[in-house]
LOBA-181872 format. One record per atom (N, C-alpha, C): residue in three letters; atom name; x, y, z. Coordinates in nm, 2 decimals, padded with zeros to 4 digits. Layout:
REM residues N
 resn name     c1     c2     c3
  ala   CA      X      Y      Z
...
***
This chain:
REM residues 225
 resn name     c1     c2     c3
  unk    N -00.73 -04.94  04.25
  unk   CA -00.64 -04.85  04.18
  unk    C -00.69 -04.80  04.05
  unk    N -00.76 -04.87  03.96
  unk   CA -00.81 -04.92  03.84
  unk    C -00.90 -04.77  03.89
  unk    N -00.97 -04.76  03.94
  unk   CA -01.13 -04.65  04.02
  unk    C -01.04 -04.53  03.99
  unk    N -00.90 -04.50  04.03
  unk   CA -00.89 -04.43  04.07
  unk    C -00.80 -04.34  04.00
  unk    N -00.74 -04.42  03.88
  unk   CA -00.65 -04.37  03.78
  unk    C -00.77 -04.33  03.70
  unk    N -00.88 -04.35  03.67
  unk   CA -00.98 -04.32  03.54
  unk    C -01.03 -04.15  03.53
  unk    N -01.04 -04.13  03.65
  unk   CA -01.11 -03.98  03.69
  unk    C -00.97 -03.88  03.61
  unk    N -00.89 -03.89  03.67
  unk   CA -00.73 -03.85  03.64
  unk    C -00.75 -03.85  03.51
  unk    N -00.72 -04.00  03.45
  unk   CA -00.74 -03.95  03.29
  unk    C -00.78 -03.90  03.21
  unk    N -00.92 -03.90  03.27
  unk   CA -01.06 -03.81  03.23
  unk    C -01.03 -03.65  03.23
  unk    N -00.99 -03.59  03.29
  unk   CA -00.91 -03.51  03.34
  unk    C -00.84 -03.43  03.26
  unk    N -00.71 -03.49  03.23
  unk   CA -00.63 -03.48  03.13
  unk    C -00.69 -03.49  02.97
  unk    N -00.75 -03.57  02.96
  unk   CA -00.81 -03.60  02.82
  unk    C -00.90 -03.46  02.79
  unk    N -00.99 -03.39  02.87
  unk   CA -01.06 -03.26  02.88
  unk    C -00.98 -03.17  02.87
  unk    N -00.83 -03.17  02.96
  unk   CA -00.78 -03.08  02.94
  unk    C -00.68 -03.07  02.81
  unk    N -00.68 -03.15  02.76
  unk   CA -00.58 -03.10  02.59
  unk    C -00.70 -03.12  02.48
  unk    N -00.80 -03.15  02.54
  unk   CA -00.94 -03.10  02.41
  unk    C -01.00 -03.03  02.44
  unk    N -00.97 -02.88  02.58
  unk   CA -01.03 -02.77  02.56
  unk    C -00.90 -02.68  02.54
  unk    N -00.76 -02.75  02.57
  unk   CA -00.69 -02.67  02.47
  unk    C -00.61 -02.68  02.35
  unk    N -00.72 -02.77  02.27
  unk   CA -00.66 -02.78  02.16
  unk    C -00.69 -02.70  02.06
  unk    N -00.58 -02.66  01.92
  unk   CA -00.65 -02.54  01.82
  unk    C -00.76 -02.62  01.73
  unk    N -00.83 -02.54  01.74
  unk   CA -00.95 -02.58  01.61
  unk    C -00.90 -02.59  01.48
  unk    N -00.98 -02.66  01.44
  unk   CA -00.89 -02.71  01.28
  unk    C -00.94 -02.59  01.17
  unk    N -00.83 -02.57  01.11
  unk   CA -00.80 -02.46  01.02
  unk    C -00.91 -02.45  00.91
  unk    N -00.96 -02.33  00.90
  unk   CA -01.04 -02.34  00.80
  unk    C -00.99 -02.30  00.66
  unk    N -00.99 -02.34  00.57
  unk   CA -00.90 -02.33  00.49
  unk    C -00.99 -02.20  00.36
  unk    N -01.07 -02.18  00.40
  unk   CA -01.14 -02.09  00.34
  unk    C -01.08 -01.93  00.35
  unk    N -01.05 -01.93  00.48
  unk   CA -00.97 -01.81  00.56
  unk    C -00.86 -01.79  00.48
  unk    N -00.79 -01.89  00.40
  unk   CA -00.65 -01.85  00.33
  unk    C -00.64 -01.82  00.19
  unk    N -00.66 -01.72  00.15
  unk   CA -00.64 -01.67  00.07
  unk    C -00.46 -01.64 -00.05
  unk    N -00.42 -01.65 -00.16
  unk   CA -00.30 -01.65 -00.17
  unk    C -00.35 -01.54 -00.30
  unk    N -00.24 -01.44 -00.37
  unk   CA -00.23 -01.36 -00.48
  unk    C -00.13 -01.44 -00.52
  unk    N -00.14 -01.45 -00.66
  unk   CA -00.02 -01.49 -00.77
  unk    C  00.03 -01.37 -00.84
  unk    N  00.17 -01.42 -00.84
  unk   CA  00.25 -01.33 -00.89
  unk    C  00.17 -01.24 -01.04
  unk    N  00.11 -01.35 -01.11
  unk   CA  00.04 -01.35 -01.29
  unk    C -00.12 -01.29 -01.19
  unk    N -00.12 -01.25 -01.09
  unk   CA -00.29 -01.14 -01.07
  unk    C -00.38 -01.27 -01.03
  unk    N -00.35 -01.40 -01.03
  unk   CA -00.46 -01.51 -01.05
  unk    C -00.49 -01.51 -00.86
  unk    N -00.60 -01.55 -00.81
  unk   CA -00.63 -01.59 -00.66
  unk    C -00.64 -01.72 -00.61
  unk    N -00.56 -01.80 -00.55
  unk   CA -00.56 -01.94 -00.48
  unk    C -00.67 -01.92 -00.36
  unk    N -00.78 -02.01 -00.35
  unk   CA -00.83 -01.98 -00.25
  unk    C -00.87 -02.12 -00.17
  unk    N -00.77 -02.12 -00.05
  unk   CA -00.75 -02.29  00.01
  unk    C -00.63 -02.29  00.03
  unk    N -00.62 -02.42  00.08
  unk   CA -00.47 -02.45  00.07
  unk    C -00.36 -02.47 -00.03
  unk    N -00.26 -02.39 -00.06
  unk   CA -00.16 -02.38 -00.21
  unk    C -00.08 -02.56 -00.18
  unk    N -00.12 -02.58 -00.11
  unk   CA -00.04 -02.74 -00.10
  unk    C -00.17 -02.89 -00.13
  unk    N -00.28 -02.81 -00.16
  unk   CA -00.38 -02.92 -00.16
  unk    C -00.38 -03.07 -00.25
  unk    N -00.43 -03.15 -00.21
  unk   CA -00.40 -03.29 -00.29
  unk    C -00.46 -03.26 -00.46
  unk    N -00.59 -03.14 -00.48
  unk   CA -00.68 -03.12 -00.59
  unk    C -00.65 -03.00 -00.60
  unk    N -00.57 -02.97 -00.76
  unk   CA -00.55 -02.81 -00.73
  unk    C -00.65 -02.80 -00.87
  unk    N -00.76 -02.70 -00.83
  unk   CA -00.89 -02.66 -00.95
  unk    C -00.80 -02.51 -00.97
  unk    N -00.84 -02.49 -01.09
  unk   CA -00.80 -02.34 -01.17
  unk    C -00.96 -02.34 -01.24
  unk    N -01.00 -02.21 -01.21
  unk   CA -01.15 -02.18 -01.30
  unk    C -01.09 -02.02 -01.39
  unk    N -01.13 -02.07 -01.50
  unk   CA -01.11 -01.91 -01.60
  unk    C -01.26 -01.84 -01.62
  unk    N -01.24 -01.74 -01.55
  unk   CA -01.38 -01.72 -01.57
  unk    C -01.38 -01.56 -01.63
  unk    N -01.51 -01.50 -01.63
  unk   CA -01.49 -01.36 -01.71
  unk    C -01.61 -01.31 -01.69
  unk    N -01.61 -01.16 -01.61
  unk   CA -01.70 -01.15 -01.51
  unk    C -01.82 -01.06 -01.60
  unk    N -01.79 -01.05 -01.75
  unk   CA -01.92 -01.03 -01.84
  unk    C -02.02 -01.21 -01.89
  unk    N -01.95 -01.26 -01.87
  unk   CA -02.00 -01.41 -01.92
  unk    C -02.13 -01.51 -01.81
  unk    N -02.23 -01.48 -01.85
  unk   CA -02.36 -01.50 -01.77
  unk    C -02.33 -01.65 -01.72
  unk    N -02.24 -01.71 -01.79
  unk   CA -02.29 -01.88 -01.74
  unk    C -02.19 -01.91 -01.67
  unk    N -02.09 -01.76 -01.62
  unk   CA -01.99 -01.77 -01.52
  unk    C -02.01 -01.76 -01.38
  unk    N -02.11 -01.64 -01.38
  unk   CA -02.22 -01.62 -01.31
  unk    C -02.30 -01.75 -01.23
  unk    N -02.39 -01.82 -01.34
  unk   CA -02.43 -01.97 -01.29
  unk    C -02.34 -02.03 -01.19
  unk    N -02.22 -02.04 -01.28
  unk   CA -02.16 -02.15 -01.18
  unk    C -02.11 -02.06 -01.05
  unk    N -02.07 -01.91 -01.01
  unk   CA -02.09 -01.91 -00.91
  unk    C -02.16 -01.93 -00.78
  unk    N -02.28 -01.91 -00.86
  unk   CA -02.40 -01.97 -00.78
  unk    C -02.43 -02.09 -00.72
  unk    N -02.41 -02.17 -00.80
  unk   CA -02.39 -02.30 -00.83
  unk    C -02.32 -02.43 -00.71
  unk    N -02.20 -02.35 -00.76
  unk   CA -02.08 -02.35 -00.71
  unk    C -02.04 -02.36 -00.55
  unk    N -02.09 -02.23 -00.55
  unk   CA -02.00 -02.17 -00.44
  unk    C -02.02 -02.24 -00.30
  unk    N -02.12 -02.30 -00.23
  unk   CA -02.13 -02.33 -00.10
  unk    C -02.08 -02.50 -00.13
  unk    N -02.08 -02.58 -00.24
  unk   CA -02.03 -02.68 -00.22
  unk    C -01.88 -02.68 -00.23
  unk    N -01.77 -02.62 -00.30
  unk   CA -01.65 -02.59 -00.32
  unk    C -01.65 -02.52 -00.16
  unk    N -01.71 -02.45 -00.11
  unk   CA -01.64 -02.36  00.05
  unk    C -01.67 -02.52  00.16
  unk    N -01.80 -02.55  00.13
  unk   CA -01.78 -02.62  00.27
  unk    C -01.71 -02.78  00.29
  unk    N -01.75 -02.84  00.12
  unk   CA -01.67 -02.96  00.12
  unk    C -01.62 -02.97  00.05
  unk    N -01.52 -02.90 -00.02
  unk   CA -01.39 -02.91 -00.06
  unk    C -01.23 -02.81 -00.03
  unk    N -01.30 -02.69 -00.04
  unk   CA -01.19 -02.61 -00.02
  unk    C -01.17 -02.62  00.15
  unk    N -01.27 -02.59  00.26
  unk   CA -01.26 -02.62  00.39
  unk    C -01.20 -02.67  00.45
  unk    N -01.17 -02.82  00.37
  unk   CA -01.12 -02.94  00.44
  unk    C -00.96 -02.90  00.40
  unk    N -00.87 -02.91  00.32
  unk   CA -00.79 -02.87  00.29
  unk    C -00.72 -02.94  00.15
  unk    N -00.83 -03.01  00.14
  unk   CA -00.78 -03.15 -00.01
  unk    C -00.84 -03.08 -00.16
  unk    N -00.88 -02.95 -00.16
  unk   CA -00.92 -02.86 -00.27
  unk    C -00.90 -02.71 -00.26
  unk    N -00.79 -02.67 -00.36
  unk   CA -00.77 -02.54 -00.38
  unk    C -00.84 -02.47 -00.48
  unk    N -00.87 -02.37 -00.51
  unk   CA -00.91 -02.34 -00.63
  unk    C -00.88 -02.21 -00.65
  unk    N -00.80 -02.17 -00.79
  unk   CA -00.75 -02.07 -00.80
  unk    C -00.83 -01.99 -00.93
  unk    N -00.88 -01.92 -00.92
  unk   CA -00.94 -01.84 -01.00
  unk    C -00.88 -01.71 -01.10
  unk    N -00.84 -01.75 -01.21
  unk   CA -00.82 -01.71 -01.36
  unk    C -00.89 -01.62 -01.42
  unk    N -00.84 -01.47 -01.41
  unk   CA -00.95 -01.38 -01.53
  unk    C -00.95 -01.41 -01.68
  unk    N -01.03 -01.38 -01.72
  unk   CA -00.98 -01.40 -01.85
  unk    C -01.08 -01.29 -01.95
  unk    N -01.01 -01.20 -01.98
  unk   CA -01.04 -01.01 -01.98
  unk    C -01.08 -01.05 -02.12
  unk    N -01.21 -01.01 -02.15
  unk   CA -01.29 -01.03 -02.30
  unk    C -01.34 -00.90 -02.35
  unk    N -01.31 -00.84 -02.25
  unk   CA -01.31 -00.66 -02.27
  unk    C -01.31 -00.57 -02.17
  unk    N -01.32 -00.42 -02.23
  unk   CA -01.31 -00.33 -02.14
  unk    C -01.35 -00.33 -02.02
  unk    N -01.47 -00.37 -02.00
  unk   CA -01.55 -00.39 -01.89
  unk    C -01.54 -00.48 -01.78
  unk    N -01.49 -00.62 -01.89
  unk   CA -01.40 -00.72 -01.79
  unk    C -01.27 -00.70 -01.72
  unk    N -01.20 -00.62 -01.79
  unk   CA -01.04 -00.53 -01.75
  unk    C -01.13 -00.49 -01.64
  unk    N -01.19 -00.39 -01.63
  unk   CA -01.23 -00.29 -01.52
  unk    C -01.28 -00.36 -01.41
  unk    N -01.37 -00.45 -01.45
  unk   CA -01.42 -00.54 -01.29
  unk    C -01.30 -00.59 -01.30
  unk    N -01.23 -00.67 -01.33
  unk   CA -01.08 -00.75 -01.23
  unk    C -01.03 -00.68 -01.14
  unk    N -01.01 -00.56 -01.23
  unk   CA -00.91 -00.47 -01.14
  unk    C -00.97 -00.45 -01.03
  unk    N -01.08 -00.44 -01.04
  unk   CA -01.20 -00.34 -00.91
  unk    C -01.19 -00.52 -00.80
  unk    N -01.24 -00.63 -00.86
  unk   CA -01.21 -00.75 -00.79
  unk    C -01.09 -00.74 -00.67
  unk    N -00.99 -00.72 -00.78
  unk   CA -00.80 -00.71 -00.72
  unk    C -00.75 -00.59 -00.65
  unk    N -00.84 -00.50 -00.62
  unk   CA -00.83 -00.39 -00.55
  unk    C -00.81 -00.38 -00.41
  unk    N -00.68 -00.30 -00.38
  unk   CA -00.67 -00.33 -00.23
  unk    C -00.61 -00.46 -00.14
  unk    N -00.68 -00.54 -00.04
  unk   CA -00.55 -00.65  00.03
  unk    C -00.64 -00.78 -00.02
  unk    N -00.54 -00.90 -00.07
  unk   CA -00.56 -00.98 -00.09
  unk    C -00.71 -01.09 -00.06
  unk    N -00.71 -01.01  00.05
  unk   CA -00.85 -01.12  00.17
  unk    C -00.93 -01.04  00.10
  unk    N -00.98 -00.96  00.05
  unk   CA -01.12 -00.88  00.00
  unk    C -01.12 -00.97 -00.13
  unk    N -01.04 -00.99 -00.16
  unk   CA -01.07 -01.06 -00.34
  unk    C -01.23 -01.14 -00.33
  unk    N -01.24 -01.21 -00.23
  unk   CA -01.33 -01.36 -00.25
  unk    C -01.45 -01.28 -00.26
  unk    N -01.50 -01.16 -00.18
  unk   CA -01.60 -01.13 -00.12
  unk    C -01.63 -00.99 -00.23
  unk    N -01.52 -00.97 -00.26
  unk   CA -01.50 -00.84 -00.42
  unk    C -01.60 -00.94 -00.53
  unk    N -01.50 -01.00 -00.57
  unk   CA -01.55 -01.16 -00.65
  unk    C -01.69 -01.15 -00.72
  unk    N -01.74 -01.19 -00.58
  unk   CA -01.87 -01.26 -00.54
  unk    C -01.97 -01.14 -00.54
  unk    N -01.93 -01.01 -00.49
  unk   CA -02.04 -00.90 -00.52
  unk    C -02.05 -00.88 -00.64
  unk    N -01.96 -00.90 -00.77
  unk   CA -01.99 -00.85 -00.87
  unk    C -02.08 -00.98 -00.95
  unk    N -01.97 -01.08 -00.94
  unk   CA -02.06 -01.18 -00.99
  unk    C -02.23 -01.19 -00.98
  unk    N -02.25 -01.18 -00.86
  unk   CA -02.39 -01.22 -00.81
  unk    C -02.47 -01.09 -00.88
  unk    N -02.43 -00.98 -00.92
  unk   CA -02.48 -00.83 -00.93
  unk    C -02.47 -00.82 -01.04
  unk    N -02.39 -00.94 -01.12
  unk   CA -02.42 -00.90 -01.25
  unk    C -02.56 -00.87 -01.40
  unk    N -02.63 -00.92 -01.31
  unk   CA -02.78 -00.95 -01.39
  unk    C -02.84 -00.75 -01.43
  unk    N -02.76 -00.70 -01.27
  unk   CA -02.77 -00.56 -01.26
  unk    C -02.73 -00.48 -01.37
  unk    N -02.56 -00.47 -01.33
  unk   CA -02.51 -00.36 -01.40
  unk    C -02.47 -00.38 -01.57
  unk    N -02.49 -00.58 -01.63
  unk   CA -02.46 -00.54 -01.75
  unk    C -02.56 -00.52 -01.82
  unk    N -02.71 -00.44 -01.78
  unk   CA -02.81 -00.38 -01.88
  unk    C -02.75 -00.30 -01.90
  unk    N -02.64 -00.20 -01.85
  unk   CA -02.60 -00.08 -01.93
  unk    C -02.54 -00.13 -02.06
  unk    N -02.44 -00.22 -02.03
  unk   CA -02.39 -00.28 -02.23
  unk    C -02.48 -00.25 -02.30
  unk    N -02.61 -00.35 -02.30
  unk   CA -02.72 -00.30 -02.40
  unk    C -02.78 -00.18 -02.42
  unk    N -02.78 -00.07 -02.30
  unk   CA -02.84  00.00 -02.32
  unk    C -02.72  00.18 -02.35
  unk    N -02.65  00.10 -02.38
  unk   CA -02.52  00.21 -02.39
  unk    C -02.54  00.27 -02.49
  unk    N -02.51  00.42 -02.53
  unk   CA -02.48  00.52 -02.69
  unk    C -02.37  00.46 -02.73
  unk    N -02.32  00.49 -02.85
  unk   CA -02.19  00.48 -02.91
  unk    C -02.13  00.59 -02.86
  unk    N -02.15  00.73 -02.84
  unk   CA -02.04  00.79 -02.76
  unk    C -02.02  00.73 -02.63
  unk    N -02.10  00.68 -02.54
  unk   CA -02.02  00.58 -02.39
  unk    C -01.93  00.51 -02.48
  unk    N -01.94  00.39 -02.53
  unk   CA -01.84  00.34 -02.58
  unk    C -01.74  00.35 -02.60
  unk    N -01.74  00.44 -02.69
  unk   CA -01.60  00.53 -02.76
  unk    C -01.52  00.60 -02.62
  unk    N -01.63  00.63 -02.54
  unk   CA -01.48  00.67 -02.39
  unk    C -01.47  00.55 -02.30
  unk    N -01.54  00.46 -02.32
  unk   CA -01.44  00.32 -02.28
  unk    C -01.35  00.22 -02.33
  unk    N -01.32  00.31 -02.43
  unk   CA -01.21  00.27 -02.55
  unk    C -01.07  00.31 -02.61
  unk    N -01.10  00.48 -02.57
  unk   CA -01.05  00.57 -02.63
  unk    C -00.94  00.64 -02.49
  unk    N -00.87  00.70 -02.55
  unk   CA -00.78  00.79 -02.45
  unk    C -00.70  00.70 -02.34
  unk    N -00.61  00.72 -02.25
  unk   CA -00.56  00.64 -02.17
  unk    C -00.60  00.60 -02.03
  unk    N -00.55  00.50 -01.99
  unk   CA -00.63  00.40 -01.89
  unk    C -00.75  00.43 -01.77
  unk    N -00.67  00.51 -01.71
  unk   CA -00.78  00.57 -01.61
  unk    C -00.88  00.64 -01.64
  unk    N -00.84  00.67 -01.74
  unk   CA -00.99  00.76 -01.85
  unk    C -01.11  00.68 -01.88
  unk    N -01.04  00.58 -01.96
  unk   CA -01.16  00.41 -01.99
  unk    C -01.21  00.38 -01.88
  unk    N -01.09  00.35 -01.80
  unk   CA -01.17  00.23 -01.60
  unk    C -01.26  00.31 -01.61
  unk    N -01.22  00.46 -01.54
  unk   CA -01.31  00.54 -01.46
  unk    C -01.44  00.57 -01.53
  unk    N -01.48  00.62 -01.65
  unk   CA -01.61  00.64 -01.74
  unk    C -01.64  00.51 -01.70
  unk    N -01.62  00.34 -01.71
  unk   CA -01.69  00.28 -01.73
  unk    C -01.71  00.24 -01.57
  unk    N -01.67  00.24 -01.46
  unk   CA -01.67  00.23 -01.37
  unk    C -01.82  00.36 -01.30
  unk    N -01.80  00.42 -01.38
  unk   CA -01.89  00.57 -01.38
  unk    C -02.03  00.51 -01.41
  unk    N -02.02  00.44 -01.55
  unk   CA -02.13  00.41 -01.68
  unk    C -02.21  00.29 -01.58
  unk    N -02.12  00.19 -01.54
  unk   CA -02.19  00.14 -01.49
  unk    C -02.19  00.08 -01.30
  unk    N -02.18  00.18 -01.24
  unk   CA -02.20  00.23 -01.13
  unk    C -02.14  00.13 -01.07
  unk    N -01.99  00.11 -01.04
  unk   CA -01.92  00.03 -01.00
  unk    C -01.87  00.09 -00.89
  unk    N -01.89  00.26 -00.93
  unk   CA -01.84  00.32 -00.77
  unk    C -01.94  00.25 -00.62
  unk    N -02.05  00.23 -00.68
  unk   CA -02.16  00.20 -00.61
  unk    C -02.11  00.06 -00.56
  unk    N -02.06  00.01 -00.60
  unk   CA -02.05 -00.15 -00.56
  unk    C -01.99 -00.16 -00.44
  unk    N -01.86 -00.05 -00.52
  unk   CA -01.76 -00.05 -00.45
  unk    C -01.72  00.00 -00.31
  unk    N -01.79  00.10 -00.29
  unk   CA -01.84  00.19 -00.17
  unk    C -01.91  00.10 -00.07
  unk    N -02.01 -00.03 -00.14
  unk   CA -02.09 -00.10 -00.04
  unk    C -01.99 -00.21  00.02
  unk    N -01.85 -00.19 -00.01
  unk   CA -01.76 -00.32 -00.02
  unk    C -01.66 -00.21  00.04
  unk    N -01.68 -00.10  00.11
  unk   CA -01.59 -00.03  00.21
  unk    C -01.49  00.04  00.15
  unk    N -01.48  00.08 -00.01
  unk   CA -01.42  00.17 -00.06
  unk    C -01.42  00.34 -00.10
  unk    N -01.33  00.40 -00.06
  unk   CA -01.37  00.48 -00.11
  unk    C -01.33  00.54 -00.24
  unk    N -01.36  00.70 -00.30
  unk   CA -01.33  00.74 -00.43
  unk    C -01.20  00.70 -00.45
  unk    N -01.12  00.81 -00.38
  unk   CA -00.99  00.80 -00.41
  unk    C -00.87  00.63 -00.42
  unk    N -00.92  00.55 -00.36
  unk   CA -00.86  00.41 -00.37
  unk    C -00.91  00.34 -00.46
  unk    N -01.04  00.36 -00.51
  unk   CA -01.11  00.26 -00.68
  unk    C -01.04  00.33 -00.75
  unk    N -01.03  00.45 -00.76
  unk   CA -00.94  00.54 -00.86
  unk    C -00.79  00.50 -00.85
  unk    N -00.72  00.49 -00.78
  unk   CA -00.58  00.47 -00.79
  unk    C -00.57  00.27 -00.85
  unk    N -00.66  00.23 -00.83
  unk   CA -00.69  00.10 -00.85
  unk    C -00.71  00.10 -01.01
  unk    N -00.80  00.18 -01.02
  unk   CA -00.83  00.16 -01.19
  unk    C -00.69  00.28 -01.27
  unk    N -00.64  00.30 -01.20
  unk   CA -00.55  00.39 -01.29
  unk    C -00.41  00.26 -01.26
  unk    N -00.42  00.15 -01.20
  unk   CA -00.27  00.10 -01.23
  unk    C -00.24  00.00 -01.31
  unk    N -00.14  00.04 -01.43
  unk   CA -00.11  00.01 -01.54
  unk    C -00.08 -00.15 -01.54
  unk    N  00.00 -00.20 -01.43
  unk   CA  00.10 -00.27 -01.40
  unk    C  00.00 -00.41 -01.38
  unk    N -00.13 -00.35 -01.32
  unk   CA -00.18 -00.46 -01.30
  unk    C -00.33 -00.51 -01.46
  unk    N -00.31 -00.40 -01.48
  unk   CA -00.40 -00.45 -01.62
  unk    C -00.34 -00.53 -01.72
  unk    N -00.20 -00.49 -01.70
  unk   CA -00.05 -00.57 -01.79
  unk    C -00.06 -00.72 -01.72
  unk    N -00.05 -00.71 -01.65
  unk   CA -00.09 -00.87 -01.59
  unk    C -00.20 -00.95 -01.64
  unk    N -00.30 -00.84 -01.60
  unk   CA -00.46 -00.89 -01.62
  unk    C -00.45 -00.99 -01.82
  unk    N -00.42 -00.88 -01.89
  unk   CA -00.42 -00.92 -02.03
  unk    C -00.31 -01.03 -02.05
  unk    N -00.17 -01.04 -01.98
  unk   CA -00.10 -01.15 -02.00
  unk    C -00.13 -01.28 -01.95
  unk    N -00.22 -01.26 -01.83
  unk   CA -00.28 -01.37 -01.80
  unk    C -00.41 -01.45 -01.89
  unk    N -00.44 -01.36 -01.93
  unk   CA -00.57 -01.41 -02.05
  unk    C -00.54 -01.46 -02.17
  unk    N -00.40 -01.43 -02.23
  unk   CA -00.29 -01.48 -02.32
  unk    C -00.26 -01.58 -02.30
  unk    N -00.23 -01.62 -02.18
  unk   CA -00.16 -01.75 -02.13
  unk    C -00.27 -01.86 -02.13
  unk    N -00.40 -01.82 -02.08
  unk   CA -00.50 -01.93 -02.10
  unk    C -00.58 -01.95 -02.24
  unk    N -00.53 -01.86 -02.30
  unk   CA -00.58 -01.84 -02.53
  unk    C -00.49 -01.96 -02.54
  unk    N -00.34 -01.94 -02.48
  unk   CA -00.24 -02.02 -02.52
  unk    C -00.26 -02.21 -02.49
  unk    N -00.31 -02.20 -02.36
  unk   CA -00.38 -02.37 -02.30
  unk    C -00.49 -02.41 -02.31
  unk    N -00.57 -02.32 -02.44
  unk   CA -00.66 -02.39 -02.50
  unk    C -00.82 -02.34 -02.42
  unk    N -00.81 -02.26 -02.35
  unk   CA -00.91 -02.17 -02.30
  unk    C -00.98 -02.07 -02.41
  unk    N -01.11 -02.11 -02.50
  unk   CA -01.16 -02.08 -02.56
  unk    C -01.28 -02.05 -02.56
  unk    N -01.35 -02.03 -02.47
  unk   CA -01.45 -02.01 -02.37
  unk    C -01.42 -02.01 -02.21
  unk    N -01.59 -01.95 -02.17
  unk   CA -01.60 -01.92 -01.96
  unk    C -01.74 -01.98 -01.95
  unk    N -01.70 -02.02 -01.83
  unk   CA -01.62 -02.09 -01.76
  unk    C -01.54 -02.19 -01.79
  unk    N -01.43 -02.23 -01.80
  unk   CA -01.34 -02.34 -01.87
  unk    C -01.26 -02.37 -01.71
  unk    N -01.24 -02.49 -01.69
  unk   CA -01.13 -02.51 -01.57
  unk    C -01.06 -02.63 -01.60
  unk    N -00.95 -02.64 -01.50
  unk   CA -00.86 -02.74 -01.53
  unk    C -00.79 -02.80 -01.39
  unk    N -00.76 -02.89 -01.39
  unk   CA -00.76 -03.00 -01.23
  unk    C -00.58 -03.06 -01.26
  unk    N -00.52 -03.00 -01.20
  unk   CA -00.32 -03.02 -01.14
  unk    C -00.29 -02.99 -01.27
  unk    N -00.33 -02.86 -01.35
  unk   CA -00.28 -02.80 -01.48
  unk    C -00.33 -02.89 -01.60
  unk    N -00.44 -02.97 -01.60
  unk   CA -00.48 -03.04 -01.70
  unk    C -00.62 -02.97 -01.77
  unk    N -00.65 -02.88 -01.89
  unk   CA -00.75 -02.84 -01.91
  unk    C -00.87 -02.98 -01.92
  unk    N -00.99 -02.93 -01.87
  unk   CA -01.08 -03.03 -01.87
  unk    C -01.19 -03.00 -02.00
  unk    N -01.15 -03.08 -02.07
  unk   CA -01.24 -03.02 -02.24
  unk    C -01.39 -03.05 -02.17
  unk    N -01.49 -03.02 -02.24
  unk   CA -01.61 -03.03 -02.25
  unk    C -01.70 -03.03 -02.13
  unk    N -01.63 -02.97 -01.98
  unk   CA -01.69 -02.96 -01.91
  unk    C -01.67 -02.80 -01.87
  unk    N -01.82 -02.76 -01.89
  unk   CA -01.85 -02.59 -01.88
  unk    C -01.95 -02.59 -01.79
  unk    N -01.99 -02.66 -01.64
  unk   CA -02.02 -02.65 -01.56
  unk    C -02.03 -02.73 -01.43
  unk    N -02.05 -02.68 -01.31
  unk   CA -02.05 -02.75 -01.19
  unk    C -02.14 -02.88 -01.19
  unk    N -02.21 -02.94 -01.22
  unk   CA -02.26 -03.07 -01.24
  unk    C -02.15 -03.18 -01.32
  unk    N -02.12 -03.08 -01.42
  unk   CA -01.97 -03.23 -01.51
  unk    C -01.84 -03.17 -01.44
  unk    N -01.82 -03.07 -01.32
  unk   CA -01.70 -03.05 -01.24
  unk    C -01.71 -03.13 -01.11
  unk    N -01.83 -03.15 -01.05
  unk   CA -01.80 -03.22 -00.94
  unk    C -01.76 -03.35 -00.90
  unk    N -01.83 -03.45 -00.98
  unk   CA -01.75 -03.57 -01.04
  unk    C -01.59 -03.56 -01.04
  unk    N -01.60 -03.52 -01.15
  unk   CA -01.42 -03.49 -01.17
  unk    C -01.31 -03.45 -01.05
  unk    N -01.37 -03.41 -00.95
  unk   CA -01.30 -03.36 -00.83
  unk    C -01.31 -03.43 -00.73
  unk    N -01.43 -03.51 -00.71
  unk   CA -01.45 -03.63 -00.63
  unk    C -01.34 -03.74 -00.70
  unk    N -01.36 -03.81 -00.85
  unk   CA -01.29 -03.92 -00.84
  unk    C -01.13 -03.88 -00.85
  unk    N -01.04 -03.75 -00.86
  unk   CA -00.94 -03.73 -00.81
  unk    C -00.88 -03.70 -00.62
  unk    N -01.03 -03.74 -00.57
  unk   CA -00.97 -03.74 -00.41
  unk    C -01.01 -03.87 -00.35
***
């Protein structure tokens, strides 16, 4: 009888592990905050990371680099690390990439992000190499005026286009008021928690002093899981 019940269970056991759902990849979940900020992971995770970063800041950059495939595959993936990523607007330029980041549906943020980040070594030789009249029209006049010259200045249309946008939506993007109001009150809020530099992060709302990169962050993430 023993012979004859095993094949059967065998059976069954194949049949609810070829239909069972594959385990969620938690990279796939993307969340928007109300304050413009990006949860990227599970919003219920056991480790919740906040990074303030600022997409002129070179050593923000690094830690993207750095970063990025160990936070996607063993931490945020699994579902026990969230990490929500914080602008923190240090100027004109930094206003204009967020917005251009935050542009459009929520799921493009990561991969928005990440084109600028990585491409920054590119586009910020125009800062250095700018006249004082560019300047003065990334300063001057009202909003869409500034985005767009600097979006212009330093060929962000270009980025953006390789990232499936066209004119007319970077444009309605850099002209909305509502969300640069965000952008700057969220950068207030982290002046306010002690965010005095980028990359600066912090683990279940606790700023983490003296660690400004992914070598003195991974520790710290490991011995809270």
């Amino acid at each position: 009888m023993k012979h004859l019940l095993r094949p059967a269970l065998l059976l069954t056991a194949a049949a609810l592990t070829l239909g069972a759902s594959p385990p969620l990849d938690w990279n796939r979940v993307v969340t928007r905050t109300p304050q413009q900020s990006t949860i990227l992971g599970n919003p219920a995770a056991k480790v919740k990371l906040t990074t303030f970063v600022s997409y002129t800041c070179p050593h923000c950059r690094e830690f993207e680099l750095e970063s990025d495939a160990g936070l996607k595959l063993k931490y945020i993936r699994s579902g026990k690390v969230s990490v929500e990523i914080k602008h923190v607007v240090r100027d004109p330029i930094d206003l204009t990439v967020a917005m251009l980041t935050n542009c459009g549906l929520k799921d493009r943020f990561p991969l928005n992000h990440s084109a600028f980040m990585r491409s920054q070594p590119v586009w910020i030789q125009t800062l250095a190499r700018s006249s004082k009249a560019q300047q003065a029209r990334w300063t001057t006049g009202e909003l869409p005026t500034r985005t767009r010259a600097i979006a212009a200045d330093f060929r962000f249309y270009e980025i953006m286009a390789s990232r499936g946008y066209d004119r007319v939506t970077v444009d309605r993007c850099l002209a909305d008021g509502a969300m640069a109001q965000r952008l700057a009150a969220g950068s207030e809020a982290a002046s306010k928690l002690g965010v005095d530099h980028t990359p600066s992060f912090a683990i279940d709302g606790a700023l983490l002093y003296g660690t400004d990169g992914w070598s003195l962050l991974q520790p710290q993430i490991e011995a809270r899981m």
